[in-house]
TORMI-418594 format. One record per residue (C-alpha): chain; residue number from 0; x, y, z. Coordinates in Angstrom, 2 decimals, m for minus. Layout:
// TORMI-418594
PT   kolmar   lumza         u         v         w
PT        A     NUM         X         Y         Z
...
This chain:
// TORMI-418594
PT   kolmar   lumza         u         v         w
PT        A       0    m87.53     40.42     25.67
PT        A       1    m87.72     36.85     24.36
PT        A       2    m90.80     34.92     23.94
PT        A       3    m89.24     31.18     24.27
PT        A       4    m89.38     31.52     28.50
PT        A       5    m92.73     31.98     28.43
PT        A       6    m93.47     29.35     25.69
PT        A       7    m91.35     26.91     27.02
PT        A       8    m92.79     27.19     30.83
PT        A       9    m96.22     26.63     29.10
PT        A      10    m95.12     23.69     27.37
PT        A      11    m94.81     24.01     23.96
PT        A      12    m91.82     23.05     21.91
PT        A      13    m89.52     25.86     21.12
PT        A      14    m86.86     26.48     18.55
PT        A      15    m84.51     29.26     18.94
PT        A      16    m81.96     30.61     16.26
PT        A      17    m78.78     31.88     17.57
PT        A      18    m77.63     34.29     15.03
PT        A      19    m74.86     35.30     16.80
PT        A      20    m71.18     34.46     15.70
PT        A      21    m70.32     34.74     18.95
PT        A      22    m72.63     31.78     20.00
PT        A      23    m74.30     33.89     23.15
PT        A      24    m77.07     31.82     22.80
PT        A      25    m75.87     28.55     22.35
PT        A      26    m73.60     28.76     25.07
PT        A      27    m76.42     29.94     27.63
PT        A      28    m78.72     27.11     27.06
PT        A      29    m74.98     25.18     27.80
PT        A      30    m73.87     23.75     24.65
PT        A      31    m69.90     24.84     23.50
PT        A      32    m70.14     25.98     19.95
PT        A      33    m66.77     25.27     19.19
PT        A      34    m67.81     21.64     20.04
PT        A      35    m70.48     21.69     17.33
PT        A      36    m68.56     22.93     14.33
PT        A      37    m69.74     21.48     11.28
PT        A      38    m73.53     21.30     12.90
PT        A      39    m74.58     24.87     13.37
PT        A      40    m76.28     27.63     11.37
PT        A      41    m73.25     28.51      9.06
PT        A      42    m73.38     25.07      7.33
PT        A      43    m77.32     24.72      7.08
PT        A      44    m77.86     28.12      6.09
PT        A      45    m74.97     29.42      3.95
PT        A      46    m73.45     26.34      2.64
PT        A      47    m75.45     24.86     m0.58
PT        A      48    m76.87     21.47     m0.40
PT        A      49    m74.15     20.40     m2.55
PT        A      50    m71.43     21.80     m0.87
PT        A      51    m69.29     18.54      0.99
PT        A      52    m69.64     20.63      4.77
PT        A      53    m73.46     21.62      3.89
PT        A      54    m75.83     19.52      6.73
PT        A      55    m79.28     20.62      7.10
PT        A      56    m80.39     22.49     10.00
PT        A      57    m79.80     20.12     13.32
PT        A      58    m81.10     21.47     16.33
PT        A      59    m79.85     20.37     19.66
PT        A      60    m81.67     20.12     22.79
PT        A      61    m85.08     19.61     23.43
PT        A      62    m86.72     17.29     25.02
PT        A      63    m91.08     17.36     24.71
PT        A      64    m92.14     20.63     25.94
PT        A      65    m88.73     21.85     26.12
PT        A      66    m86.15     24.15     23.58
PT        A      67    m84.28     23.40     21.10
PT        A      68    m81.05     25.63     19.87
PT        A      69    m79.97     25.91     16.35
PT        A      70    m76.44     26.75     17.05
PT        A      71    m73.94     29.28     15.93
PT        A      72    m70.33     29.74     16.30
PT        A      73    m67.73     32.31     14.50
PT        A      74    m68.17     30.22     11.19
PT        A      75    m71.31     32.39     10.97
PT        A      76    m69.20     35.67     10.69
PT        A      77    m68.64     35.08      7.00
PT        A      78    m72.10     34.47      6.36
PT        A      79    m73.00     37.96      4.67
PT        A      80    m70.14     37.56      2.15
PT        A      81    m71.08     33.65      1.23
PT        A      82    m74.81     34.68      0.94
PT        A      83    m74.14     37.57     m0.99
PT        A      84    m74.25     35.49     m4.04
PT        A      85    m77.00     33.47     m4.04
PT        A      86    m80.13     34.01     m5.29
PT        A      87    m82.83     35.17     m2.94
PT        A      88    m80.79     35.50      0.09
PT        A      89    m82.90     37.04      2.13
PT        A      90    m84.77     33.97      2.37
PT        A      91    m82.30     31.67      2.88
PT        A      92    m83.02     31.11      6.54
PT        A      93    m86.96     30.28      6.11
PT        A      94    m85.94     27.98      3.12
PT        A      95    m84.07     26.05      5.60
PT        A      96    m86.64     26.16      8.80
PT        A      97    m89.39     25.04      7.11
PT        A      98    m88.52     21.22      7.22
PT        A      99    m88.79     21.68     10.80
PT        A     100    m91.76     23.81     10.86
PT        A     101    m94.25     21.10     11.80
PT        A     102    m92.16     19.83     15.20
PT        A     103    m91.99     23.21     17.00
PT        A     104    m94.78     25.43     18.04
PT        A     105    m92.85     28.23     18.14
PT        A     106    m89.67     29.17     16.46
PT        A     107    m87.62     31.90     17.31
């Protein structure tokens, strides 16, 4: 069961992470992930900072007290191969949250 719900009925700021290629959670807090190509999770996560797509993580949404949505779309489904290279993969995603650490209370 997810925790942003409650968070976000409490007020605090929330940042969720749709992993999914398929974009389930993008598209449920209504944003078209096909429509944010070039802005989701793929090219802040995978691509490196010097790659020409790369753009660091821009979450969409959110308004004080409200959530934000990294977003996802089927770019993501090559992730595991593109990240199977670099060094430290595992953390690839925290590397890439933690400029936004200090504007959420909760990230998800």
């Amino acid at each position: 069961m997810p925790i942003w719900p409650g968070a976000r009925a409490g007020g605090d700021s929330c940042l969720v992470v749709d992993s999914d290629p398929q974009g389930s959670l993008t598209i449920s807090l209504g944003f078209d992930p096909d429509e944010l190509g070039g802005h989701t999770l793929y090219e802040g996560m995978v691509l490196r900072p010097e790659h020409p797509q790369h753009h660091d993580l821009e979450p969409f949404g959110g308004q004080p007290g409200g959530v934000s949505v990294v977003p996802a779309n089927l770019d993501l489904k090559a992730a595991e191969l593109d990240l199977n290279a670099q060094y430290q993969r595992e953390f690839a995603l925290r590397r890439r949250l933690k400029p936004l650490q200090a504007n959420y209370e909760w990230i998800r």
